[in-house]
C-alpha positions as CSV (number, residue, x, y, z in Angstrom):
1,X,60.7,78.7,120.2
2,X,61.7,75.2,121.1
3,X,61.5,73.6,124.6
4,X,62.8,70.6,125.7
5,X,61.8,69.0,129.0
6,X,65.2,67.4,130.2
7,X,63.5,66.7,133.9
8,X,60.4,67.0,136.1
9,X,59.4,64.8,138.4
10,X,56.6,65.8,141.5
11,X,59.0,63.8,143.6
12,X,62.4,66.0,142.4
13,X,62.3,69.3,144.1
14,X,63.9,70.5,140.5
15,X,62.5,70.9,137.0
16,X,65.2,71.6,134.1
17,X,63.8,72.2,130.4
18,X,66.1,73.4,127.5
19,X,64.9,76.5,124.9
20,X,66.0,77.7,122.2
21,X,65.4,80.9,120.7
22,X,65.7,82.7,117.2
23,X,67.5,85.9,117.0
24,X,65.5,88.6,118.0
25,X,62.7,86.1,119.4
26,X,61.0,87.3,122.8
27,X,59.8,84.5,125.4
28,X,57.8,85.8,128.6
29,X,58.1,84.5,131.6
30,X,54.9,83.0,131.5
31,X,55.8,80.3,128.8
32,X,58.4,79.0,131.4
33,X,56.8,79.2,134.6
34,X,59.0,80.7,136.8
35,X,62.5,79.4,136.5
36,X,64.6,80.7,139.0
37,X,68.1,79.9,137.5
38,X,69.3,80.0,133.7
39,X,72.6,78.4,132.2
40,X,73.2,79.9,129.0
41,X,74.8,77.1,126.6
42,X,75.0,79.0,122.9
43,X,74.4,82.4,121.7
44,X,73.2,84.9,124.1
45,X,70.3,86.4,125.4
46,X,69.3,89.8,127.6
47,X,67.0,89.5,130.6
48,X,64.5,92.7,130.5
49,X,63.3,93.7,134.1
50,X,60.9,96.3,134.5
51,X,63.6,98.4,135.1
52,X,66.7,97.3,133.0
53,X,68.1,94.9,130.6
54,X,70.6,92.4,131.8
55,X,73.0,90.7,128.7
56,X,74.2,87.1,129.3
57,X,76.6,85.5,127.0
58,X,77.0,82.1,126.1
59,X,78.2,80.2,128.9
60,X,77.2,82.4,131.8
61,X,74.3,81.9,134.2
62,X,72.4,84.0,135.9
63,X,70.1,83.3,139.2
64,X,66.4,85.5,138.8
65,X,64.1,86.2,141.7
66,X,61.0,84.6,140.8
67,X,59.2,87.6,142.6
68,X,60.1,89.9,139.5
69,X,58.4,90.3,136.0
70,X,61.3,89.9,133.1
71,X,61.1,88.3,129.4
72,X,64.0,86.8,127.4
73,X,64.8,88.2,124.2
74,X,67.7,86.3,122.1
75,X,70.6,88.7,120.7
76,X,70.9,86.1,118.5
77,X,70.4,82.4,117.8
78,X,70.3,81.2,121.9
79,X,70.2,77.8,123.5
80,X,70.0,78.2,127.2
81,X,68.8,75.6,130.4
82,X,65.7,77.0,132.9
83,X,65.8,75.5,136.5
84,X,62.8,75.7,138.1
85,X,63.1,75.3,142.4
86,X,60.1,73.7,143.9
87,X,59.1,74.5,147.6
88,X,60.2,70.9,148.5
89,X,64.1,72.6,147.8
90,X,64.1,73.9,151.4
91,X,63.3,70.4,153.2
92,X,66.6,68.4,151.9
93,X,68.5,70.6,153.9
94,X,67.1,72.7,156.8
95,X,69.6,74.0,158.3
96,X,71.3,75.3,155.7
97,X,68.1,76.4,154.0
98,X,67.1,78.5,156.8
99,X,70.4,80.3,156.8
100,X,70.9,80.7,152.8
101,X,68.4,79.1,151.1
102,X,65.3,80.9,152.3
103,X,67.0,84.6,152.4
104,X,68.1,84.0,149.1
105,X,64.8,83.3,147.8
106,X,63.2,86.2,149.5
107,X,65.7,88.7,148.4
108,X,64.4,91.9,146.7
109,X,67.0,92.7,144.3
110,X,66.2,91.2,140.0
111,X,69.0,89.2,139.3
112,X,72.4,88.0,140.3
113,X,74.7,86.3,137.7
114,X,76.3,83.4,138.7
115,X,80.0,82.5,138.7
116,X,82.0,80.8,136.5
117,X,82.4,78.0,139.0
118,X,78.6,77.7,139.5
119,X,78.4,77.3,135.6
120,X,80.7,74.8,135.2
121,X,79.3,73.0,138.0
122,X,75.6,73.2,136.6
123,X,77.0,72.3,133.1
124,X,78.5,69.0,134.6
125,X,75.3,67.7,136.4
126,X,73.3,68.7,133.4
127,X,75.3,66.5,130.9
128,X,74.8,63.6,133.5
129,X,71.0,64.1,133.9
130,X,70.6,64.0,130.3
131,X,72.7,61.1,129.9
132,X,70.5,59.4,132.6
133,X,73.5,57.9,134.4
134,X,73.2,56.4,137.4
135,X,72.6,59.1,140.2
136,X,72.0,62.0,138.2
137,X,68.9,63.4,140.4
138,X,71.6,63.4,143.1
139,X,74.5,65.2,141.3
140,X,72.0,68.1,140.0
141,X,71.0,68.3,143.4
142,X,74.5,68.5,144.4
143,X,74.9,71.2,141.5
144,X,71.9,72.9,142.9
145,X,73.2,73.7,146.4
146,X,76.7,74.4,145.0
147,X,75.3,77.1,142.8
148,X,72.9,78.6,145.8
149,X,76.3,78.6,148.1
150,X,78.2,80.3,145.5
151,X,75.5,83.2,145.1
152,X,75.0,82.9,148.6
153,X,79.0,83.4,149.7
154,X,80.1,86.2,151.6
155,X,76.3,88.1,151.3
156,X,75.1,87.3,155.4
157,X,74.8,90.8,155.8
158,X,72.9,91.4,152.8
159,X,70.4,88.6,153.6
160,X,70.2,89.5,156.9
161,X,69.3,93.2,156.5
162,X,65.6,94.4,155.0
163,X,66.8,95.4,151.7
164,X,63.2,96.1,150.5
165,X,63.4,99.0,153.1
166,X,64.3,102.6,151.6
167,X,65.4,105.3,153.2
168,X,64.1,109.0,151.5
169,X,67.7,110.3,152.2
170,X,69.0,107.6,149.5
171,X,66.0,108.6,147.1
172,X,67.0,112.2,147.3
173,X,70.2,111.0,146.5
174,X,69.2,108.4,143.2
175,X,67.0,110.9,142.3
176,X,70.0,114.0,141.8
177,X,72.3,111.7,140.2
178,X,69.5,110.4,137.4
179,X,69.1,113.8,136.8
180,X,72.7,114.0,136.4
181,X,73.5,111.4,134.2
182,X,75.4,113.6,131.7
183,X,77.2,115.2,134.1
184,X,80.7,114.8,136.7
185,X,79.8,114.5,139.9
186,X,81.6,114.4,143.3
187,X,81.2,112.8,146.7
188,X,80.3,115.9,148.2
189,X,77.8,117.1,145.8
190,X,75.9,113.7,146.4
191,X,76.0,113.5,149.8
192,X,74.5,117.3,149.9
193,X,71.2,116.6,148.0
194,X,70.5,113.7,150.6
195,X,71.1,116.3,153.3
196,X,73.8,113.8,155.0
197,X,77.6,113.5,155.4
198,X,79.8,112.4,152.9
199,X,80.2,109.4,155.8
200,X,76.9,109.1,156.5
201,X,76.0,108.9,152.0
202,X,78.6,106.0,152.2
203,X,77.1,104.1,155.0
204,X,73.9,104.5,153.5
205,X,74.3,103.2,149.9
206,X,76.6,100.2,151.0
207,X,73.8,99.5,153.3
208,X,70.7,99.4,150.5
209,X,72.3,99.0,147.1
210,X,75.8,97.2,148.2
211,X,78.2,99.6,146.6
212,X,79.9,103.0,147.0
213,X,77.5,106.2,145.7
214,X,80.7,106.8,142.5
215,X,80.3,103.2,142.1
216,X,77.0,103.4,141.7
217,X,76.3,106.7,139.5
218,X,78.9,105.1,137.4
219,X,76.5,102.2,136.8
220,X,73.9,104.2,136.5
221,X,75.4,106.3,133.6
222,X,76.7,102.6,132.0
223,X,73.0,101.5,132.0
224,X,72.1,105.0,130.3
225,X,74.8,104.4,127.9
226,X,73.8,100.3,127.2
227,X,70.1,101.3,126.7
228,X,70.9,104.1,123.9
229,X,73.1,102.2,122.0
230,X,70.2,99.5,121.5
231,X,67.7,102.4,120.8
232,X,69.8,105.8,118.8
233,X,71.9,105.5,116.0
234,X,74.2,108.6,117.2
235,X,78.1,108.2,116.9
236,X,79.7,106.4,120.2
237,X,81.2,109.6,120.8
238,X,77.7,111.7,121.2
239,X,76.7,108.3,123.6
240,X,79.5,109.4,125.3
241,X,79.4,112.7,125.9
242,X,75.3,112.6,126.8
243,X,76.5,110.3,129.9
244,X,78.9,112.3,131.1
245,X,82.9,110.6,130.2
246,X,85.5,113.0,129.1
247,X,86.6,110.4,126.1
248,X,85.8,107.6,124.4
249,X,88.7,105.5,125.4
250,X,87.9,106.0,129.4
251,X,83.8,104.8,128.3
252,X,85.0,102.1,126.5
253,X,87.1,100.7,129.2
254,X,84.4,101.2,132.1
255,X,81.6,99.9,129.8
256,X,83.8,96.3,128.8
257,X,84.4,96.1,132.2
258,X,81.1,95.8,132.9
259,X,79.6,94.3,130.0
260,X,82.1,92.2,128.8
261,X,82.3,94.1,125.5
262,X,83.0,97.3,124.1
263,X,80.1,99.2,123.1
264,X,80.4,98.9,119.3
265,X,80.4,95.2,119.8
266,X,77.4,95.7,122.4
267,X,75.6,97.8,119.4
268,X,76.1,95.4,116.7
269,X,74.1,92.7,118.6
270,X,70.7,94.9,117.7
271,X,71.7,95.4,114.2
């Protein structure tokens, strides 16, 4: 492991160090503080969260609440930036802060990944601050608050309501679809092991996890899917079938869509 300390200043509200990671090298989150925001520049890397893995490829980003435990392990050779936010972040800016800033850094979900607009934006004002030309602090700054907008954007309701609040309605409901990972499932069938309407099984997943309940058991079987093609050797097409799609063309479509890549190429990154 390599790290490179690019800035950090007591006086910056900001501290930006480059690492770079061998393939199949681990670095906790200890080694690194606790960055809050990471620009991947080469290679890639996967996030592991107590409770899933999250692959970023080169040239993505990806914003992490410093409340959660996580590691980095490189898929392969990785070069990526860590941006560390200081408390002094909230006072250049109050009234923004109060409204974006401080929700966002209270939120209770792992991870969001960043735009490509926040990237290129980050990219730009990290090429200036290595260069030391004149007004860099400022510009990353600038970068900084771009890239907190842009996660930000369009999520008031989300900020404003207590996401770290669960409802045993929506557990009886995540708990019947893990069990049902292999399986079809329908609307109704949900909403009947919470006890609710299908209405009311809408309302109440859009309001704590931000998404429809077939949107989200069909994540739910991707992540089943991404985690055994790192840890079994069994054909695609047995993957497949244990989380619940009718072929192998409809899971390959579903699983690039969210991944990026089709799961053969997802595989041969842990070979």
């Amino acid at each position: 492991m390599k790290v490179t300390v690019l800035f950090d200043s007591a006086l910056f509200p900001l501290s930006v160090c480059r690492c770079t990671l061998e393939k199949d090298e681990t670095l906790v989150r200890k080694a690194v503080s606790s960055a809050s925001a990471v620009l991947v520049e080469s290679g890639d890397v996967s996030f592991v969260f107590p409770d899933n893995i999250v692959p970023v490829l080169s040239h993505s980003g990806i914003f992490i609440n410093q409340n959660r435990e996580r590691k980095m392990r490189a898929n392969m050779e990785s070069c990526f930036v860590l941006l560390e936010f200081t408390q002094q972040l909230t006072g250049h800016l109050p009234l923004v802060s109060d409204k974006y800033i401080k929700p966002l850094l209270r939120l209770s979900g792992d991870y969001t990944v960043l735009s490509k607009t926040a990237c290129s934006s980050l990219s730009s004002a990290l090429d200036s601050l290595e260069m030391g030309q004149f007004g860099c602090e400022l510009k990353m700054l600038s970068a900084v608050f771009d890239l907190l907008f842009t996660v930000c954007s369009g999520k008031e309701d989300l900020l404003a309501s207590p996401s770290s609040v669960s409802d045993e309605r929506l557990e009886r409901m995540l708990d019947f679809m893990n069990s049902r990972l292999d399986s079809k499932l329908s609307l109704e069938e949900v909403a009947e092991a919470g006890f609710v309407s299908q209405r009311e099984a809408s309302r109440l997943f859009e309001k704590y996890l931000g998404s429809s309940p077939m949107k989200y058991f069909l994540f739910l079987r991707l992540e089943k899917a991404r985690s055994l093609l790192e840890r079994k050797q069994a054909a695609i097409a047995d993957i497949c079938q244990e989380t619940g799609f009718e072929s192998v063309s409809h899971f390959s479509t579903c699983f690039r869509k969210m991944y990026a890549m089709t799961p053969g190429e997802y595989r041969n990154r842990y070979r």
